[in-house]
C-alpha positions as CSV (number, residue, x, y, z in Angstrom):
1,X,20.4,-35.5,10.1
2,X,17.2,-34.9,12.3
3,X,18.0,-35.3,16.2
4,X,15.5,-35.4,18.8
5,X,14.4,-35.5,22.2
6,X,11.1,-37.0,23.5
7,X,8.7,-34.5,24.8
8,X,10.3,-32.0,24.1
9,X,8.2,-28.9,24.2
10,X,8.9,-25.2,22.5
11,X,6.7,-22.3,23.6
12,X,6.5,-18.5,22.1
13,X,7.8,-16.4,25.0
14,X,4.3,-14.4,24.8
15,X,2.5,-17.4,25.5
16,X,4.8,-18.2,28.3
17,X,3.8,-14.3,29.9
18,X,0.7,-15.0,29.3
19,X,1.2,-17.9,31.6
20,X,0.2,-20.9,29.3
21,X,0.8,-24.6,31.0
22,X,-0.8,-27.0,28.7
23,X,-2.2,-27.4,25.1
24,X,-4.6,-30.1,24.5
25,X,-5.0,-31.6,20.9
26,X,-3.4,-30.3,17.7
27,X,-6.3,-28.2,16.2
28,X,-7.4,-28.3,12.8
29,X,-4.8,-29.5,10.8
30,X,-3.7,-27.3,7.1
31,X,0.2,-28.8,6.4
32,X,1.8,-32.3,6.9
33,X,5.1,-33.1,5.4
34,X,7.4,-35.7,5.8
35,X,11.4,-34.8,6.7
36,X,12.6,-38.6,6.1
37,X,10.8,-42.3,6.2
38,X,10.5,-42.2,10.1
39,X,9.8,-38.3,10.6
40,X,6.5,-36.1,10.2
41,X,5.3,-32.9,10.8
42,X,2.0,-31.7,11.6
43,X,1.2,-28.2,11.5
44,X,-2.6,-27.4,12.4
45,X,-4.5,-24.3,14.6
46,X,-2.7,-25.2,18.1
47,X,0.8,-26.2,17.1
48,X,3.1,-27.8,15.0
49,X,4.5,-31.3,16.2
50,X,7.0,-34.1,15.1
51,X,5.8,-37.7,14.7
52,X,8.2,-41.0,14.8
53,X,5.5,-42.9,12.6
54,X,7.3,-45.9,13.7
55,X,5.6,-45.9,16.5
56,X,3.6,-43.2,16.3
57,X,5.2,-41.2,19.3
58,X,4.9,-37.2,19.7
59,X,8.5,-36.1,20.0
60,X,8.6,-32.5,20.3
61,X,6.0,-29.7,19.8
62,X,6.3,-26.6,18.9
63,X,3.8,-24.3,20.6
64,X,3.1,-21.7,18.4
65,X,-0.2,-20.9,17.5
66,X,-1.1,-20.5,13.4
67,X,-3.7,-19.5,11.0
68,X,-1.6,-20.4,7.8
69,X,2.3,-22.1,7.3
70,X,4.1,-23.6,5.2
71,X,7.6,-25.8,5.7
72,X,10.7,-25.4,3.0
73,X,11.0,-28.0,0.3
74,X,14.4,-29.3,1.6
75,X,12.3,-29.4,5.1
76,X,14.6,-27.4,7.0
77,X,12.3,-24.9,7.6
78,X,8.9,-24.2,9.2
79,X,7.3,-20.6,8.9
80,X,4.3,-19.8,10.9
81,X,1.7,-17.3,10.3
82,X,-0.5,-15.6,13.5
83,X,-2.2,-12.5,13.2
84,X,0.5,-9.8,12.0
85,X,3.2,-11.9,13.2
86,X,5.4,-14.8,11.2
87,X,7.8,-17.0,13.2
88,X,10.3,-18.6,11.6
89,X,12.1,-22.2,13.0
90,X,14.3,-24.4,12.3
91,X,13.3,-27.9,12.6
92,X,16.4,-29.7,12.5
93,X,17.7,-27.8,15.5
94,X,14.2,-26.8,16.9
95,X,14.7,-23.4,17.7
96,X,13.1,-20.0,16.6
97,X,15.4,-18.5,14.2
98,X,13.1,-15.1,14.3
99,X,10.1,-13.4,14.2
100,X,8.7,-10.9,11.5
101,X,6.4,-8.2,12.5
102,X,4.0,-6.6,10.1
103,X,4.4,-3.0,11.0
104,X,0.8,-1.4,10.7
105,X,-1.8,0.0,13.1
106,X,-4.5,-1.3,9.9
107,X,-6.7,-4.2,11.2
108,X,-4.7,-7.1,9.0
109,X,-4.3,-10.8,9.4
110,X,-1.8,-13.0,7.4
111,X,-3.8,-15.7,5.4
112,X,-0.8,-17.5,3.4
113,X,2.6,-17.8,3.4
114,X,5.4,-19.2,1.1
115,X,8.8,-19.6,1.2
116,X,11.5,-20.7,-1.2
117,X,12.6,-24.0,-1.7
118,X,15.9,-23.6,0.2
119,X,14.2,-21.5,3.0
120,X,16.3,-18.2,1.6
121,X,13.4,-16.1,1.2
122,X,10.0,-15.8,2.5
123,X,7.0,-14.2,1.4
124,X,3.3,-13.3,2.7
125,X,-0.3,-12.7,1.8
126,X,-2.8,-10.9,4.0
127,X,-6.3,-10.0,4.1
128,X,-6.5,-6.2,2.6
129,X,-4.7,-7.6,-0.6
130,X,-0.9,-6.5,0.3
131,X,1.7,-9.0,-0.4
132,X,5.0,-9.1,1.3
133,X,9.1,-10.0,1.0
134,X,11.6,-10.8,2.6
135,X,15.1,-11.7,2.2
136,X,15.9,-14.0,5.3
137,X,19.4,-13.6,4.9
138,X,19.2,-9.8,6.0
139,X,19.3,-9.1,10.0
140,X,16.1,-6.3,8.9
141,X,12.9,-7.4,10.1
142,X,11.3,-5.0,7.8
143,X,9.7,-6.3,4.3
144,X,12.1,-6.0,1.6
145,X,9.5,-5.3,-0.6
146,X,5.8,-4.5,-0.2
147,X,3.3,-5.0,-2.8
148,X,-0.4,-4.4,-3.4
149,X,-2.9,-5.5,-6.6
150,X,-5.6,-3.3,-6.8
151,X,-7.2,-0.6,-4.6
152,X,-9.8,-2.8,-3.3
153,X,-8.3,-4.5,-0.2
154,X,-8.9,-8.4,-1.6
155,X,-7.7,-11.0,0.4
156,X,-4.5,-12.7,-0.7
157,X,-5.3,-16.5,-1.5
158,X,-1.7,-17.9,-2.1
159,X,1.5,-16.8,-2.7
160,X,4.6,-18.4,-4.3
161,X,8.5,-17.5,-4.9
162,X,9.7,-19.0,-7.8
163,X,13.5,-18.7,-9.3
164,X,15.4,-18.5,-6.6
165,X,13.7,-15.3,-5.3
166,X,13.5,-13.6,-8.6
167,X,9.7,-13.6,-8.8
168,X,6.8,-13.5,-7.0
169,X,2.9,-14.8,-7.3
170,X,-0.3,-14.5,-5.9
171,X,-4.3,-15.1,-6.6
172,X,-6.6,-13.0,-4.6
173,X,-10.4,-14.2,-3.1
174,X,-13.1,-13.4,-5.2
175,X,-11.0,-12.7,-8.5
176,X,-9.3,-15.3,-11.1
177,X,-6.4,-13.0,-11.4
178,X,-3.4,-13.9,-11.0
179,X,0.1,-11.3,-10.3
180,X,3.6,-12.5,-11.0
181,X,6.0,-9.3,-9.9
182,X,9.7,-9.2,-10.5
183,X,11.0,-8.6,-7.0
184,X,13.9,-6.2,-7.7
185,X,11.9,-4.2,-9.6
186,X,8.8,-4.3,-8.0
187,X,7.1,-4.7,-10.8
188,X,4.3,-6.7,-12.5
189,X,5.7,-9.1,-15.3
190,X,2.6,-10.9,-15.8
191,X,-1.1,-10.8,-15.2
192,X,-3.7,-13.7,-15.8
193,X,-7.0,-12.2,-15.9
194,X,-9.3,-14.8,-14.6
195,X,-13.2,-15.4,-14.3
196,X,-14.9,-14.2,-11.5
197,X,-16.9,-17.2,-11.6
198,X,-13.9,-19.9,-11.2
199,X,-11.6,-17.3,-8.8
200,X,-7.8,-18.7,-8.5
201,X,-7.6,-21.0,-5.8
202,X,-4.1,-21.8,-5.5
203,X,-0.8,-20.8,-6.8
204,X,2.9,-23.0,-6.0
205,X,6.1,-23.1,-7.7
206,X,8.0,-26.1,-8.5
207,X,10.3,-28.0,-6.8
208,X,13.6,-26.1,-8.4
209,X,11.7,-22.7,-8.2
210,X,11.9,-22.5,-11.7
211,X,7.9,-22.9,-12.6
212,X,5.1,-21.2,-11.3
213,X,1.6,-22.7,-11.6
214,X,-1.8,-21.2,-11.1
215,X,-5.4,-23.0,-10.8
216,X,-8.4,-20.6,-12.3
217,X,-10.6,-20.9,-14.9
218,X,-7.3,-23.0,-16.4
219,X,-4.3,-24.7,-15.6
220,X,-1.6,-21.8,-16.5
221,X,2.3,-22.5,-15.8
222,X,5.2,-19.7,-16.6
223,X,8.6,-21.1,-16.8
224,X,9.7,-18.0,-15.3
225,X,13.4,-18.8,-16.7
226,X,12.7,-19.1,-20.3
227,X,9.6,-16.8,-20.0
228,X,7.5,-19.2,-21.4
229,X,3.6,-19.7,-20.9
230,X,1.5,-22.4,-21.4
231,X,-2.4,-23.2,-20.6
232,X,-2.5,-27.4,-20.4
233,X,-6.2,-27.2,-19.2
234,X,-9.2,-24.9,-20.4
235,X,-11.9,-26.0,-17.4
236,X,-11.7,-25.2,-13.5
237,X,-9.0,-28.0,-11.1
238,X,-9.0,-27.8,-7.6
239,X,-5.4,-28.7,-7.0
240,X,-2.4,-29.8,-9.1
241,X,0.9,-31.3,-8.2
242,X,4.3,-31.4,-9.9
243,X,6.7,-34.3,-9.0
244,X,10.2,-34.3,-7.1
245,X,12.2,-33.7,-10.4
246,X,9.9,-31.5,-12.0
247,X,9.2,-33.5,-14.9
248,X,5.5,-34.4,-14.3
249,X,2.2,-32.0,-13.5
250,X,-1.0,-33.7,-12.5
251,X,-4.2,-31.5,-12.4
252,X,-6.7,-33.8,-10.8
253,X,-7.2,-36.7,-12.9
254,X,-4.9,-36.1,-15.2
255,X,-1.0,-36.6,-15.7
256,X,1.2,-34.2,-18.0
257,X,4.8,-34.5,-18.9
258,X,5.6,-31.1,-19.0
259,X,8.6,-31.1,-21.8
260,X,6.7,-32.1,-24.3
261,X,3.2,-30.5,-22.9
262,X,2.3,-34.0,-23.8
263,X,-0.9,-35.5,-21.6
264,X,0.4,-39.0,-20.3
265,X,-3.1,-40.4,-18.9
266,X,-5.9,-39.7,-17.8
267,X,-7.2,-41.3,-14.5
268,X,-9.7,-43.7,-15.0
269,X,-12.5,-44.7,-12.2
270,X,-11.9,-41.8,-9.5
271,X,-15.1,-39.5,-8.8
272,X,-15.7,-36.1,-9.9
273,X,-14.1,-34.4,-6.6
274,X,-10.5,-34.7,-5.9
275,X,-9.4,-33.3,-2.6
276,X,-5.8,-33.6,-3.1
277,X,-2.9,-34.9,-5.1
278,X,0.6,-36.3,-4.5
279,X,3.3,-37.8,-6.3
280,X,5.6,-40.3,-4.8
281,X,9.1,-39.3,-4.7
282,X,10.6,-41.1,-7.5
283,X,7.3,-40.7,-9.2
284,X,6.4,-44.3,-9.9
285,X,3.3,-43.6,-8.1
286,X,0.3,-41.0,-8.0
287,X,-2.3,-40.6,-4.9
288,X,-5.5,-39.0,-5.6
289,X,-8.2,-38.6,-2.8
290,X,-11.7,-38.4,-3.4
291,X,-14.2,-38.1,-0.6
292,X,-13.3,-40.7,1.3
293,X,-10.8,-43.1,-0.3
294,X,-7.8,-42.5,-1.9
295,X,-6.7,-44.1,-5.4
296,X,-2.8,-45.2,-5.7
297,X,-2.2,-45.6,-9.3
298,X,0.7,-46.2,-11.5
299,X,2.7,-44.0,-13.6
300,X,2.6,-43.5,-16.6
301,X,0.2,-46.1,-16.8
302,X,-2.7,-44.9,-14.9
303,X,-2.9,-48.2,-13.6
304,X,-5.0,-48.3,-10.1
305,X,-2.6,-50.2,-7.5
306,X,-4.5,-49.8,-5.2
307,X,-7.5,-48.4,-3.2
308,X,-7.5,-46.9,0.1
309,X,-11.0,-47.3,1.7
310,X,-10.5,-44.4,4.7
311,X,-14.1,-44.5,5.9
312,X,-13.2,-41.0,7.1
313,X,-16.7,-38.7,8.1
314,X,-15.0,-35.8,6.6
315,X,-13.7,-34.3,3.6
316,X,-9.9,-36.3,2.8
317,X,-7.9,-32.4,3.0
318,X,-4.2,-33.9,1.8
319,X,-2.1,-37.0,0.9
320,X,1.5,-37.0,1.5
321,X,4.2,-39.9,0.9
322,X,7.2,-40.7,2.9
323,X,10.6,-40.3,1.3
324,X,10.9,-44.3,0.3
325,X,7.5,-44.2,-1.1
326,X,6.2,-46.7,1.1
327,X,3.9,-45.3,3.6
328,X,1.0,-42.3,2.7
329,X,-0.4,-40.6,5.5
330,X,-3.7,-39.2,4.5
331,X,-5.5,-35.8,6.6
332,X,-9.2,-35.2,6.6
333,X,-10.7,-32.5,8.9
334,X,-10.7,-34.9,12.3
335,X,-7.5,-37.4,11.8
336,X,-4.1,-38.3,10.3
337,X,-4.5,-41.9,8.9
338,X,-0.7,-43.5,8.1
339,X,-1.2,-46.3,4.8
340,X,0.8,-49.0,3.7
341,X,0.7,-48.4,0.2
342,X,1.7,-52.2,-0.9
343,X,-0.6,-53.9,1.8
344,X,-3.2,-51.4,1.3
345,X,-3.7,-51.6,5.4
346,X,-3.8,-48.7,7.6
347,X,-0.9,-48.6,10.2
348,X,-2.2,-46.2,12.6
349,X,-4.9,-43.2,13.1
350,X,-4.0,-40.3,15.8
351,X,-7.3,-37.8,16.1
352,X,-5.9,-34.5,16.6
353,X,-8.8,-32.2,15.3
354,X,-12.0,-31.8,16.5
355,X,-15.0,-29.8,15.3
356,X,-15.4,-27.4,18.4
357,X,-14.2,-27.5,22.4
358,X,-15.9,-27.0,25.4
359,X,-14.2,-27.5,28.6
360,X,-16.0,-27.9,32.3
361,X,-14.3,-28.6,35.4
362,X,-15.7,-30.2,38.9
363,X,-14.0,-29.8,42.4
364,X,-11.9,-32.5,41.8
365,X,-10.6,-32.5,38.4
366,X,-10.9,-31.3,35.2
367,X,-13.2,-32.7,32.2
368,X,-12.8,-31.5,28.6
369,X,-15.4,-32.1,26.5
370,X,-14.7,-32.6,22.8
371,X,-17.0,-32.3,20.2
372,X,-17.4,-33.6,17.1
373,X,-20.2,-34.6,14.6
374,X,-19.0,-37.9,13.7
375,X,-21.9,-39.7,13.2
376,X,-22.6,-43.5,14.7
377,X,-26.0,-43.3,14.4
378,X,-28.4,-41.5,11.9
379,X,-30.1,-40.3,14.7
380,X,-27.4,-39.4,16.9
381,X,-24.4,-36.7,17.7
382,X,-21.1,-38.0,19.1
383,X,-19.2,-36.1,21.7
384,X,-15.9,-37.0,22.7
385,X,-15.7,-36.4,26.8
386,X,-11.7,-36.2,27.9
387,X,-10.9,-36.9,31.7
388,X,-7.3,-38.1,33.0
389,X,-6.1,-38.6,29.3
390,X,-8.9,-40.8,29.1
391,X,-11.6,-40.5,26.4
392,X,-15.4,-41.3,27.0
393,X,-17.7,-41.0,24.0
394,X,-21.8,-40.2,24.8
395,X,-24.1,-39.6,21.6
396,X,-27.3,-37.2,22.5
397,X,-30.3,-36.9,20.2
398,X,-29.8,-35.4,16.2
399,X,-32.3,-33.2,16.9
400,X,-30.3,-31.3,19.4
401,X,-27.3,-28.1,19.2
402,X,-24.3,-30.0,20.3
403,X,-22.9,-27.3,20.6
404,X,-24.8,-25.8,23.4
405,X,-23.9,-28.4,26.1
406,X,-23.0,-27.9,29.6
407,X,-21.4,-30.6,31.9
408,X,-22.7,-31.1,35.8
409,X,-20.4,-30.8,38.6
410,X,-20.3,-34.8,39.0
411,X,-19.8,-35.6,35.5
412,X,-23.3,-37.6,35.5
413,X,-25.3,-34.8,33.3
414,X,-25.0,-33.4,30.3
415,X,-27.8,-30.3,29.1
416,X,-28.1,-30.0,25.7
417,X,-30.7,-27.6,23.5
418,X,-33.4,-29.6,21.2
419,X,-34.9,-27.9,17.9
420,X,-38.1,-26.3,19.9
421,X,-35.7,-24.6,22.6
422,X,-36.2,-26.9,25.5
423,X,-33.7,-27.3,28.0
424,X,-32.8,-31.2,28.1
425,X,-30.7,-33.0,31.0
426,X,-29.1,-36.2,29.3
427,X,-27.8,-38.8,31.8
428,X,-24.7,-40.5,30.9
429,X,-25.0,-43.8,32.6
430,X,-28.8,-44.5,31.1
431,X,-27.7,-42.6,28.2
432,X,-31.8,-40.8,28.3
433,X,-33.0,-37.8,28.7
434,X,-34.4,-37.5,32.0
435,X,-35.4,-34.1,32.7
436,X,-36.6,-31.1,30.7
437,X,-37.3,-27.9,31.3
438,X,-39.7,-25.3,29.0
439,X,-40.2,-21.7,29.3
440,X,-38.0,-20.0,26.6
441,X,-39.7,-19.0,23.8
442,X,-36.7,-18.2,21.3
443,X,-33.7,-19.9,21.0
444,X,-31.1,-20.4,24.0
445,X,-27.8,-19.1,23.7
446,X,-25.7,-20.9,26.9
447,X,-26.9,-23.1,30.3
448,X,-24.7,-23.0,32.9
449,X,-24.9,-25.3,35.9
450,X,-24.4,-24.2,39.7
451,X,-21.6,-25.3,41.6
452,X,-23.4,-27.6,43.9
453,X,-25.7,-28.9,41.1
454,X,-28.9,-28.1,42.5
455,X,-29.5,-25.4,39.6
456,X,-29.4,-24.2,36.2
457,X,-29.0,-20.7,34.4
458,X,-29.9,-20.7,30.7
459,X,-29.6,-17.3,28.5
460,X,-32.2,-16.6,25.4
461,X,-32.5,-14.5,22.4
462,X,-36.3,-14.4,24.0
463,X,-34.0,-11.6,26.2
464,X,-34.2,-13.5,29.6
465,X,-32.0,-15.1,31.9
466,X,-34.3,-18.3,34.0
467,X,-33.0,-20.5,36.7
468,X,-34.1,-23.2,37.0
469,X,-34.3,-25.3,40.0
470,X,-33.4,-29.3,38.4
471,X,-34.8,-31.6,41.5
472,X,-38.1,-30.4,40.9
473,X,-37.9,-28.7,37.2
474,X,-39.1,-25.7,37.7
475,X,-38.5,-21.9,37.0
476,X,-37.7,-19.9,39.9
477,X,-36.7,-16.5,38.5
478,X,-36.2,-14.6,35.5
479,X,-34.2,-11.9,35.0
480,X,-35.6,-9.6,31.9
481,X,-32.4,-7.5,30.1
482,X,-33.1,-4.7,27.3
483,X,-31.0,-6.9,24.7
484,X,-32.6,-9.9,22.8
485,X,-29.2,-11.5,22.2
486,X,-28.3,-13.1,25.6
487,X,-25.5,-15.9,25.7
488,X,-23.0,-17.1,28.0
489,X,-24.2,-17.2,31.6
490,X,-22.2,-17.7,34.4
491,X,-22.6,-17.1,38.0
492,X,-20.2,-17.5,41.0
493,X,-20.5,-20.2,43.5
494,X,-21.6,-17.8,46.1
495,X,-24.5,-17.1,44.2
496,X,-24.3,-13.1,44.3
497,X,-22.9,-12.5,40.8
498,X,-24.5,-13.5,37.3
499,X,-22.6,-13.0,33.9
500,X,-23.5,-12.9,30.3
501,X,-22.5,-11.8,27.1
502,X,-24.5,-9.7,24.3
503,X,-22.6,-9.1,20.8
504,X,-19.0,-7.0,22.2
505,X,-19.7,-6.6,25.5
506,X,-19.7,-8.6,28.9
507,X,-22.7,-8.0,31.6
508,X,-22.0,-8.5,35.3
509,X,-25.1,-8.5,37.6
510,X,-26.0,-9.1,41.4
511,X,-28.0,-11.8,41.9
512,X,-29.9,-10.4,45.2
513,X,-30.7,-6.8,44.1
514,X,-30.7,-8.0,40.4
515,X,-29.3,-4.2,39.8
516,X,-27.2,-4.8,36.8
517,X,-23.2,-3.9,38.3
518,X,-21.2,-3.0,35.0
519,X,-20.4,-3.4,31.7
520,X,-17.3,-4.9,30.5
521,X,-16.0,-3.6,27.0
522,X,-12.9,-3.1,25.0
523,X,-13.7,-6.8,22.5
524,X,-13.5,-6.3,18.9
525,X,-15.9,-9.0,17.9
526,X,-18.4,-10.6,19.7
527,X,-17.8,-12.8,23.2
528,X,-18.9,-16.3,23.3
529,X,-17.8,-17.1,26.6
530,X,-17.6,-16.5,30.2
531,X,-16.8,-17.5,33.5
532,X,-16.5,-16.3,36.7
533,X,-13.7,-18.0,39.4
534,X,-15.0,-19.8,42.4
535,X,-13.5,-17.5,44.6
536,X,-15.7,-15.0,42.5
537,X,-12.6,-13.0,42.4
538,X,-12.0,-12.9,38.4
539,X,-14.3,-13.2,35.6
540,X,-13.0,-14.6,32.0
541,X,-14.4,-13.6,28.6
542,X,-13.1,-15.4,25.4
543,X,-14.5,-13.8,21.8
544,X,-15.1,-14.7,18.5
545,X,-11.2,-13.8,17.3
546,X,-9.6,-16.1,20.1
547,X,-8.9,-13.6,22.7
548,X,-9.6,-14.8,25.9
549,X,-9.5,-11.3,28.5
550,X,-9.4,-11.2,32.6
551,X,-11.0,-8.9,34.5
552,X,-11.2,-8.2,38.2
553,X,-14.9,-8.1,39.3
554,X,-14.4,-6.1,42.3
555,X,-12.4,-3.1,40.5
556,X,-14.0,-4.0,36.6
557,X,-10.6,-3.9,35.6
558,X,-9.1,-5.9,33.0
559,X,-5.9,-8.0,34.2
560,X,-4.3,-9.7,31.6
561,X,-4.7,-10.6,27.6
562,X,-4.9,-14.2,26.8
563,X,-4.1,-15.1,23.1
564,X,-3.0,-18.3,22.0
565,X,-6.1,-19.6,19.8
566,X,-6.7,-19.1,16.2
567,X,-10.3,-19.2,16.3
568,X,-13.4,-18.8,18.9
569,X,-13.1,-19.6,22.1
570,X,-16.4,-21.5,23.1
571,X,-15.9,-22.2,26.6
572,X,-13.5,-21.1,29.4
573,X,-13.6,-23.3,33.0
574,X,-11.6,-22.0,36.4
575,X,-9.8,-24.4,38.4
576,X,-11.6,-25.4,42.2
577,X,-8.3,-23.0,43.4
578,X,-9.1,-20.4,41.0
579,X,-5.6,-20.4,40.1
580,X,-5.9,-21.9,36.2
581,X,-7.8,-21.6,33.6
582,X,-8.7,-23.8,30.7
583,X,-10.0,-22.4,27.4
584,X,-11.8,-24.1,24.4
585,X,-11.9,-23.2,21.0
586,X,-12.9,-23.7,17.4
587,X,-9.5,-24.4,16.6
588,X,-9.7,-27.4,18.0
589,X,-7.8,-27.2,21.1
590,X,-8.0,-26.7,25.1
591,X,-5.2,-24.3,26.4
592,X,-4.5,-24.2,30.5
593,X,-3.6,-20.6,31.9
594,X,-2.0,-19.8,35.0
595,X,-3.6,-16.4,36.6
């Protein structure tokens, strides 16, 4: 029995140190699953939250940033993957049951995660090949086992437990191999030596843990009880599925009964590419997506019920049923669409992904802006502007990077980059372009507005800094740096200090004896953005990795460590009191910071 409260909210103490307020969107979504007919669960970049699909209401969210996940058959529970760290929760009871800690000072990242179909053991992939076991009933928080492939460090694709914790699986990037070990033993019991050319691409065991099966240059299972192999398909699948009772496999377009190794049907009229498959749950019914529609066909039959025509701009990612069988909610890259299956109508769409973030504030308020390269018009990108918890959408020219956009103080303006790297103003209200602005000769990396709007500060791979004054649209200094690569200005509101960014390090300079005043360093990848408070007190850099750092600009000292995305943060904004601060990132989400 699920309970619930509404907005309830869960954060990971270290985000609450790190003084996190608010999350904003879901991030890009990898795992849906349904815990009864009212319930779902979306796990994406940001979080993981509970939907009553009734009426579509957020219930609770868990705030726990995550690369990779998975959630238990029985859906009981939810493991989360995050750098070198797993947490584990329970979702009936919403809680954090623990946290696993990859003990290494080695630069490693968990890419997958499985975990058994009762949620008694857990296992992980990462990316220098090493595989790793636990045995959740033990109060250790070191891997009960640790395992490793070969001596190159290959990423870990997928991983799967099969039998009840008796065996373990995994396909590595690059290769089609494929590594079953015997847990206890630690040792390999089987190895599928794959084409290089068609790598394994996935790997899952079935829903009683008893099969494992593996996508390469075939479709291989191992009954891992009976120790029995069989290859049902000689050419490359991109998915399979295997149904509640573990009596059917279907590889695509194509439906096994796997007894009898006997092919049932083969899907008629569905196009080359299918995303993803799903079996209802008492397997009356198959859904295959293709690009943009999804196919719900009868079984054994092959029979096409129905078509769903999503008219989704990006790639369908998964299809998952309810528990009754009535209602398919389908995921692409940008939105969760819930389906009626026997009306063929769409109940409801929440957007909870977008392509990037960038965030700007004014003295008032703040204004996030969204982007996303939906298209409503060939010649035209769509950005997604979020004030108030209200959404305004604005298109700017095709020609243009959307993602180099700034936002004026009074929300009137946007500056965007066209293909010969002019410096465009776009007004929102005439929806035109109504200034523009030449003097780079390479391609610009960030524009910044002033605080007062009168000017704008635009960095260059040309290896210049200009601002620009907008009344009259003119240059009115240039500030020349010994690196080619500049990106993400930012200057104070007083005027006297000037930031940007070049690969791993962060540049502060003085705007009236243009001396340059430090360098900032200690990033691991490269910084793509900066700010500096209006107080001019702190200045915030945010890399390539997610890490969002705060320095001091008097001392040059770094304050505090912000992590909470998965992916780069783009933009960072101060609040007017310079007391919060609002991050946006690849993954699809805005975070607010307390300082």
């Amino acid at each position: 029995m699920y309970t619930h409260s509404n907005q309830l909210q869960v954060v990971l103490p270290s985000l609450k140190e790190a003084g996190i307020t608010q999350r904003i969107a879901l991030g890009h979504i990898y795992k849906i699953k349904f815990l009864n007919n009212d319930l779902l669960v979306i796990c994406a970049s940001g979080g993981t939250s509970l939907y009553d699909i009734n009426n579509w209401q957020r219930l609770w969210d868990i705030d726990s940033p995550a690369k990779c996940g998975t959630i238990s058959h029985d859906g009981t529970t939810l493991a989360l993957g995050w750098g070198q760290k797993i947490y584990i929760w329970d979702l009936r009871q919403r809680q954090l049951l623990r946290q696993l800690q990859i003990q290494t000072d080695d630069d490693i990242t968990i890419t997958c995660i499985a975990i058994s179909s009762q949620g008694q053991f857990l296992a992980c992939g990462d990316n220098k090949g090493t595989v790793r076991f636990w045995n959740l009933a033990s109060t250790t928080e070191t891997p009960a086992i640790q395992l490793s492939y070969s001596e190159e460090e290959l990423e870990v694709v997928s991983v799967a437990i099969a039998s009840h914790g008796k065996f373990l699986a995994a396909t590595f990037i690059d290769i089609g191999d494929l590594i079953v070990w015997e847990i206890t033993s630690a040792t390999q019991v089987k190895t599928m030596a794959g084409e290089t050319d068609f790598p394994s691409n996935f790997v899952f065991s079935s829903p009683d843990g008893r099969l494992i099966v593996c996508g390469s240059n075939g479709l291989h299972i191992w009954d891992m009880v009976a120790g029995t192999e069989s290859k049902f398909l000689d050419s490359w699948h991109n998915n399979a599925a295997i149904s509640s009772d573990s009596r059917l496999l279907a590889a695509d377009n194509q439906i096994w009964e796997l007894a009898s190794q006997r092919n049932i049907v083969t899907l008629p009229g569905h196009p080359n590419y299918i995303g993803s498959i799903a079996f209802s749950p008492n397997s009356e019914f198959l859904a295959a997506s293709s690009y943009d529609r999804v196919n719900i066909l009868e079984i054994p039959s092959g029979k096409t019920m129905t078509v769903l025509e999503t008219q989704t701009n990006f790639l369908i990612k998964k299809v998952a049923f309810t528990s009754d069988g009535k209602f398919l909610a389908v995921v692409s890259r940008n939105q969760i669409q819930l389906w009626n299956i026997l009306s063929g109508k769409n109940v409801e769409t929440i957007v909870s992904d977008m392509e990037w973030v960038q965030v700007a504030s004014n003295s008032d308020d703040y204004c996030f802006a969204f982007g996303s390269s939906l298209i409503s018009d060939g010649n035209f990108n769509q950005i997604c502007l979020w004030k108030n918890q209200s959404k305004t959408y604005i298109q700017i020219p095709r020609n243009s990077c959307p993602k180099i956009i700034a936002i004026s103080p009074d929300l009137k303006l946007v500056a965007f980059i066209n293909s010969e790297h002019h410096l465009n103003l776009w007004e929102i209200a005439s929806k035109q372009v109504v200034k523009s602005f030449l003097g780079h000769t390479d391609y610009i990396q960030s524009v910044v507005f002033s605080s007062d709007g009168k000017f704008m500060v635009s960095g260059s791979d040309d290896g210049t800094v200009r601002l620009w004054d907008i009344a009259s649209e003119t240059e009115i200094n240039i500030l020349e740096s010994r690196v080619n690569c500049i990106s993400n200005v930012a200057f104070s509101n007083d005027g006297q200090f000037l930031s940007f960014s070049s690969c791993e390090q962060v540049h502060l300079w003085n705007m009236v004896s243009q001396d340059e005043v430090t360098i900032l360093e200690g990033y691991d990848n490269s910084v793509e953005s900066v700010a500096i408070s209006p107080d001019s007190r702190f200045l915030a850099a945010g890399d390539r990795d997610g890490i969002v750092k705060l320095w001091d600009t008097k001392s040059a000292t770094e304050i505090k460590v912000l992590a909470g995305h998965t992916d780069a943060v783009n933009d960072i904004a101060f609040s007017p009191d310079s007391k919060l601060i609002a991050t946006g990132s690849e993954d699809g989400t805005v975070r607010l910071w307390q300082i």
